[in-house]
C-alpha angles and dihedrals in degrees: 000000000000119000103265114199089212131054117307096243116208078237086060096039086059106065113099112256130211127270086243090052112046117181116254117217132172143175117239127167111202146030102275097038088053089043089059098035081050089048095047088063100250115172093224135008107211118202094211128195072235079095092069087063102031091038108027104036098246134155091221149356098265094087094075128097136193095263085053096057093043092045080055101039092056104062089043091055096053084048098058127071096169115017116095094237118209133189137215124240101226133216113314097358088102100044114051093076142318092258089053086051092059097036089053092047094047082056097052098043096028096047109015103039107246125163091202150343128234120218130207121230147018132296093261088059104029103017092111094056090043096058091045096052089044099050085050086070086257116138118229141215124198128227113199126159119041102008115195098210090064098046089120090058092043096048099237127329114312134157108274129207089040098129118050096253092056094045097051083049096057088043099055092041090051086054095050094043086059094048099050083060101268098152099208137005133222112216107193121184094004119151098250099239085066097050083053093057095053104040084064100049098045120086092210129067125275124218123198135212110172087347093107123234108310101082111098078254162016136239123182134171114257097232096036078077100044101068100282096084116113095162111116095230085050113107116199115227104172136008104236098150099061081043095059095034082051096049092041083046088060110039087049076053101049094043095050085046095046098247100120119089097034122176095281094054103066142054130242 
């Protein structure tokens, strides 16, 4: 995507990119990590239920609650002057009722400032709370493949689409996600190949998590690149993680030793 002066719109998202320009999206939680990830030049911050593993300790997403995400998607939103920044809808905000659905994602974009909400699941399971946040005038984006709200169900966290009944499935669900009005889907742990395939049938742009490079983009977990990623398809940029245990590690040194404070750091 071009570099836009103003705000990146879901309007704009949406619209399919090129092969050479792929769209950049990744999750960030507060108001220094977005500011950076605004600065960097990613298309879209997501403000992902992933914080409820990789900031609250958590085994798994199912932990955070609306309050949490809007707590969280404020302070992204503040940070960022260009992203498009979207924000997850977390456990349980989508399936109490379509009325519930649009009510939690007002929330999150009215008072919050989000540009968009992403929604879990297919049609079939979520069509009712996507309808409803989109007929209340709230872009969505659609979540297909391994989908973390449902890792109970699943049984952990698998690659999903990998027999031909699955994959037809995902394919046909990816097409109806785009013509209910998502503006974008998320496919995430899908074999690549099938990413491929429906990345070229859809009319709205893929992004991929674990789908290889085929998808019309690419979403990672901040600190999945910072050092903390296990995941096969992270890729570590930077090692963050040994730079702060390093720096803790020092400053615990220079204390015990006597170093810190030394004259500089304090006032007569």
């Amino acid at each position: 995507m071009e570099q836009h002066a103003r705000p990146i719109t879901a309007a704009a998202f949406g619209k399919k990119p090129s092969d050479a320009f792929p769209l950049a999206v990744l999750t960030a939680y507060d108001y220094p990590s977005a500011a950076l990830a605004d600065e960097a030049g990613v298309d879209a911050v997501l403000v992902g239920d992933s914080l409820g593993m990789v900031i609250m300790g958590h085994a798994n997403t199912l932990g955070v609650t609306m309050d949490i995400m809007a707590h969280h998607t404020a302070m992204v939103a503040r940070a960022t002057r260009r992203a498009l920044v979207i924000a997850d809808m977390p456990f349980l905000s989508c399936n109490l009722g379509p009325e519930e659905a649009a009510r939690n994602a007002g929330r999150l974009v009215g008072a919050c400032g989000a540009g968009a909400v992403k929604i879990e699941g297919s049609m079939s399971r979520a069509g009712d709370a996507i309808q409803a946040v989109l007929r209340a005038g709230i872009p969505v984006m659609g979540h297909l493949g391994l989908t973390p709200q449902r890792v109970l169900q699943l049984g952990g966290y698998h690659v999903q689409g990998r027999d031909e009944e699955a994959a037809a499935r995902i394919r046909r669900e990816a097409r109806e996600l785009a013509e209910a009005g998502c503006f974008a889907v998320v496919l995430e742990c899908v074999p690549a190949d099938l990413a491929k395939t429906i990345t070229s049938e859809l009319p709205v742009p893929t992004i991929g998590i674990g789908a290889g490079p085929h998808c019309d983009g690419q979403v990672l977990v901040m600190h999945d690149i910072l050092g903390w990623g296990k995941a096969r398809f992270a890729r570590t940029y930077a090692d963050v993680r040994k730079i702060m245990g390093d720096a803790f590690a020092a400053y615990v040194a220079d204390v015990k030793a006597g170093r810190y404070p030394a004259r500089e750091h304090w006032y007569e």
